[in-house]
C-alpha positions as a Python dict, from the first residue, in 0.01 Angstrom:
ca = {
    (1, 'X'): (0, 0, 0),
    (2, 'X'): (203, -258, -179),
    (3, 'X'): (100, -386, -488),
    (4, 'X'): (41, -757, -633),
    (5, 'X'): (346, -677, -865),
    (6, 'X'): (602, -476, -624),
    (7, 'X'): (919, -692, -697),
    (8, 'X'): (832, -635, -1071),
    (9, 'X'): (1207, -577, -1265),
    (10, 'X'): (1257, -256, -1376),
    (11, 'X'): (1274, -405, -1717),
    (12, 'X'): (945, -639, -1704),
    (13, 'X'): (728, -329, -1591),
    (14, 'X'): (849, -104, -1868),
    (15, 'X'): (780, -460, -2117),
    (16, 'X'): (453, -396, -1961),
    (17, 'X'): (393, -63, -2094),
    (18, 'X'): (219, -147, -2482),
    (19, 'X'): (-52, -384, -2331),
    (20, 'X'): (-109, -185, -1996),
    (21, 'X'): (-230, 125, -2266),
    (22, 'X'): (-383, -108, -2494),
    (23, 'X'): (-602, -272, -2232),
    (24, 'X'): (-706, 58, -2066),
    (25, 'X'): (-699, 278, -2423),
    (26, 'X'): (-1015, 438, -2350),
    (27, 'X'): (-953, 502, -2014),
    (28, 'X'): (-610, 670, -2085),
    (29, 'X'): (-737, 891, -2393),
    (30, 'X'): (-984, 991, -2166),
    (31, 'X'): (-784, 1074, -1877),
    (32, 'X'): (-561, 1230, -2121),
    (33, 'X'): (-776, 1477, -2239),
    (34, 'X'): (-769, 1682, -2578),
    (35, 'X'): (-674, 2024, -2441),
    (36, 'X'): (-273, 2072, -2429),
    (37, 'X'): (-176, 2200, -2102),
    (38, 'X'): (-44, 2561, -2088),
    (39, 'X'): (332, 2417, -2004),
    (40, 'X'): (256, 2193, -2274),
    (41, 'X'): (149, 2495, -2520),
    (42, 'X'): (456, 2671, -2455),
    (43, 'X'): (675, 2418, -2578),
    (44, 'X'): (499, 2289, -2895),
    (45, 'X'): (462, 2596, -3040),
    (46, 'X'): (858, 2638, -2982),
    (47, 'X'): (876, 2286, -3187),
    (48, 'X'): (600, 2393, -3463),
    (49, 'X'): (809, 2734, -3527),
    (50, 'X'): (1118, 2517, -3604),
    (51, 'X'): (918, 2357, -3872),
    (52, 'X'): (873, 2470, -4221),
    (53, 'X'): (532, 2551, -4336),
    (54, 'X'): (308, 2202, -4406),
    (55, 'X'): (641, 2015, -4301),
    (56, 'X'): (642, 1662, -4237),
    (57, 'X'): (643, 1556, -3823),
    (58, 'X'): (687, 1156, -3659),
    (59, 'X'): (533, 1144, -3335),
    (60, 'X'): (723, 858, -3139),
    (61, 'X'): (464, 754, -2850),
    (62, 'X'): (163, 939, -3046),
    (63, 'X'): (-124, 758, -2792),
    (64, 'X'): (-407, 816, -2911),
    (65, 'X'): (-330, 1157, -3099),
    (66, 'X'): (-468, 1387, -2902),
    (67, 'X'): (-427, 1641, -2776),
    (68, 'X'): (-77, 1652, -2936),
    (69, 'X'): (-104, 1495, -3312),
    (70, 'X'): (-394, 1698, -3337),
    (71, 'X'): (-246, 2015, -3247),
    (72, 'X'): (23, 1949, -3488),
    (73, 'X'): (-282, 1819, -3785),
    (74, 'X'): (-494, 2139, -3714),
    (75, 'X'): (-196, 2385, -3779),
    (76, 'X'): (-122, 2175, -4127),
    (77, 'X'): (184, 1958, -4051),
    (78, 'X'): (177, 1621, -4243),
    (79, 'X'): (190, 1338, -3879),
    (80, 'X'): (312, 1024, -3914),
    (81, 'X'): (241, 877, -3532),
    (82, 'X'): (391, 555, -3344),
    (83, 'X'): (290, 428, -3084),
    (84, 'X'): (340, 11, -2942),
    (85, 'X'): (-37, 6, -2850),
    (86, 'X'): (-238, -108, -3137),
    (87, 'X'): (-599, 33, -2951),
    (88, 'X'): (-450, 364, -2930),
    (89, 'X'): (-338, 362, -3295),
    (90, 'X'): (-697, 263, -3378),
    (91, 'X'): (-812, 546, -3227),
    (92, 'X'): (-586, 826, -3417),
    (93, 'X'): (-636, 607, -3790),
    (94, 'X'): (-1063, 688, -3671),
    (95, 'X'): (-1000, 1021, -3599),
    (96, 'X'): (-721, 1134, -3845),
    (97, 'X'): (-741, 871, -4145),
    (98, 'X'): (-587, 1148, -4404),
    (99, 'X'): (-241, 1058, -4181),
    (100, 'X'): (-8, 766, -4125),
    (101, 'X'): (-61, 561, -3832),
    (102, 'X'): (205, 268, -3715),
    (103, 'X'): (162, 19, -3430),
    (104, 'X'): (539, -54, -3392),
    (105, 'X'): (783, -8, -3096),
    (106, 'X'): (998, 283, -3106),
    (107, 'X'): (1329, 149, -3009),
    (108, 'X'): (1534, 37, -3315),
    (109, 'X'): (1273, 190, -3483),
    (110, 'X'): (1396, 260, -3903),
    (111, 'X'): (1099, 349, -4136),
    (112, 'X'): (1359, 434, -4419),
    (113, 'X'): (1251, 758, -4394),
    (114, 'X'): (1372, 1144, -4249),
    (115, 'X'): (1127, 1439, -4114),
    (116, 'X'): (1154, 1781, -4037),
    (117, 'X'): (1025, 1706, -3675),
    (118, 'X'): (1049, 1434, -3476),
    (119, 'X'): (881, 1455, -3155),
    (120, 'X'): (863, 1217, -2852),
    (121, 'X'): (627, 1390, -2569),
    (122, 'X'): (565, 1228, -2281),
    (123, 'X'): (676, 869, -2456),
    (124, 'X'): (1051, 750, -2439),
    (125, 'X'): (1076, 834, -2068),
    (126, 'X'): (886, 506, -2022),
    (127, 'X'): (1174, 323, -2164),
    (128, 'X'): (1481, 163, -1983),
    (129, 'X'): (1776, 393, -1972),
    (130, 'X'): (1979, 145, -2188),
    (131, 'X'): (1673, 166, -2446),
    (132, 'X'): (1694, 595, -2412),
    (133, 'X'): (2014, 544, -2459),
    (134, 'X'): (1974, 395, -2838),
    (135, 'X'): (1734, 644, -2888),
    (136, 'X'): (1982, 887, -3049),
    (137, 'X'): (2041, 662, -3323),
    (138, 'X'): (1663, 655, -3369),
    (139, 'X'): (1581, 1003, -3379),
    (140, 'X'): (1895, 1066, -3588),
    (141, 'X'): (1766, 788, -3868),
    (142, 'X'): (1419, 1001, -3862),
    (143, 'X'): (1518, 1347, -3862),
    (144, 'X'): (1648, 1510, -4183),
    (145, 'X'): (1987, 1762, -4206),
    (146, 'X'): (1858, 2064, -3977),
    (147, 'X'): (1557, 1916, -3835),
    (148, 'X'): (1408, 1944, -3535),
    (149, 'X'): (1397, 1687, -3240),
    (150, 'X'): (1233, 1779, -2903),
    (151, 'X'): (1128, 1534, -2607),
    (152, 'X'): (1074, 1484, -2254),
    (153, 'X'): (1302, 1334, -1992),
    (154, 'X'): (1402, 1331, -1602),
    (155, 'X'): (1625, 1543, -1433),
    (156, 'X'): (1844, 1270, -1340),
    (157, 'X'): (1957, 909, -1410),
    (158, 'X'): (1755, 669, -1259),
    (159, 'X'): (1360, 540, -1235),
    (160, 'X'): (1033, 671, -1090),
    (161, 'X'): (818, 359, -1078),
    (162, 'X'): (445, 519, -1058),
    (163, 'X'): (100, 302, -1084),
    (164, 'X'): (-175, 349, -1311),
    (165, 'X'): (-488, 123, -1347),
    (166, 'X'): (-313, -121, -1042),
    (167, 'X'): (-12, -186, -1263),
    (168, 'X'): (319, -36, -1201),
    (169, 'X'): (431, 257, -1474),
    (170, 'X'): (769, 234, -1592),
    (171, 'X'): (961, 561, -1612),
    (172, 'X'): (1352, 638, -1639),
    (173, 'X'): (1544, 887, -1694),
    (174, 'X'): (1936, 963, -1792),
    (175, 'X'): (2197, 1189, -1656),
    (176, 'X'): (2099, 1519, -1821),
    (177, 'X'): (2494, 1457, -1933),
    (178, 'X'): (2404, 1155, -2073),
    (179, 'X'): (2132, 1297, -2274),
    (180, 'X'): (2385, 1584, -2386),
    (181, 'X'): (2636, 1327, -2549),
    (182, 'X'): (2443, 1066, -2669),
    (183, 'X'): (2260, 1362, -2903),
    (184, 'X'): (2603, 1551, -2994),
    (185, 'X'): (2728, 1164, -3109),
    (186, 'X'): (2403, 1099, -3299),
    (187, 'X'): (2488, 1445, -3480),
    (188, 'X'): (2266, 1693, -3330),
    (189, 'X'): (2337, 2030, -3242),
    (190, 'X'): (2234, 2313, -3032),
    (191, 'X'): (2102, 2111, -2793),
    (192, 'X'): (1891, 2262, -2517),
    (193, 'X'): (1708, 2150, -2182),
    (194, 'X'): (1444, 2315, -2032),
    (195, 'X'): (1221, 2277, -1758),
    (196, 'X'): (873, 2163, -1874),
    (197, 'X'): (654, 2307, -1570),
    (198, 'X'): (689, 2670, -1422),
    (199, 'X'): (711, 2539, -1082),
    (200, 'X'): (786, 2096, -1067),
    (201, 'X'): (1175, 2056, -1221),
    (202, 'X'): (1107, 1688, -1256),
    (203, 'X'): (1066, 1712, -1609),
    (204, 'X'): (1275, 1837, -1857),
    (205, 'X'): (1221, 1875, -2242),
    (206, 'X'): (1509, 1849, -2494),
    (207, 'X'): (1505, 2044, -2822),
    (208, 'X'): (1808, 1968, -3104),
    (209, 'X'): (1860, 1997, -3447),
    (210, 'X'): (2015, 1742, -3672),
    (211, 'X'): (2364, 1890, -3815),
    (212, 'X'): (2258, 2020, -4178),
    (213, 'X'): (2586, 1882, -4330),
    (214, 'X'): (2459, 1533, -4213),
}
């Protein structure tokens, strides 16, 4: 069935994004959960054994820290979360106040700052593909000489418009190419892909570190 906002741009629906989760906050972080997924599992604790002990992680696209952040928090990393819906940073400052919280959008993001994770799960893959294209800058301001970087994108360049609450959902994705370069020019290495789910190769996650000469 169509919806009220079917001719909606590509680029207005993904504008969208911050206030759609900010008006529906509760409903998300409930239909969100605070259990990780198995899939999920599996690939955190690949990014958590890249980190040193008590290191230092930004979560770009935090929500409202669970169940991620709080994975991270409960096996002693230091989180500094983003996220461009103030209500769902409101929620992770109540529930982990001993951590930094930032309502900010991620693109051109610069706290002045490096970490020894950066993670973006289930969050940049609602921007444009120009905007996930800038996003190696980003994560290369924010991750420090042989740091870690891991998030989650398509399998292909183009977008999957969904609907959630009766609003579209932005999400977009880059050549897995694109992806590939954009990192190596930022000045990560070892880059890998991986499918996210045993059985649906619609999502892939992206692990890289950030050159240690850098």
């Amino acid at each position: 069935m169509p919806t009220p906002d079917e001719g909606l741009s590509d680029d207005a629906a993904a504008a969208e994004i911050g206030e759609l989760y900010s008006r529906h906050a509760d409903a998300w972080a409930a239909a969100r959960g605070v259990t990780l997924r198995p899939d999920e599992a599996v690939h955190l604790n690949r990014f958590m054994a890249a980190l040193p002990a008590g290191g230092a992680v930004l979560d770009l696209g935090c929500g409202s820290g669970r169940p991620i952040a709080a994975t991270l928090i409960a096996r002693g990393f230091r989180l500094t979360g983003v996220d461009v819906s103030p209500a769902l940073i409101d929620r992770c400052r109540a529930a982990f106040p001993e951590h930094d919280w930032i309502a900010a959008d991620m693109r051109g993001l610069d706290l002045g700052r490096r970490f020894d994770g950066v993670l973006a799960w289930w969050s940049s893959f609602h921007l444009t593909a120009d905007a996930q294209e800038a996003m190696a800058g980003v994560y290369a301001r924010h991750v420090r000489p042989d740091g870690i970087l891991m998030f989650v994108g398509g399998p292909r360049r183009g977008v999957a418009m969904g609907e959630w609450m009766g609003r579209p959902l932005h999400h977009a994705s880059l050549d897995p190419a694109e992806y590939r370069e954009g990192l190596a020019q930022a000045g990560f290495v070892g880059i890998e892909e991986k499918v996210l789910h045993l059985h649906d190769e619609g999502a892939r996650v992206w692990t890289a570190r950030r050159n240690a000469s850098d």
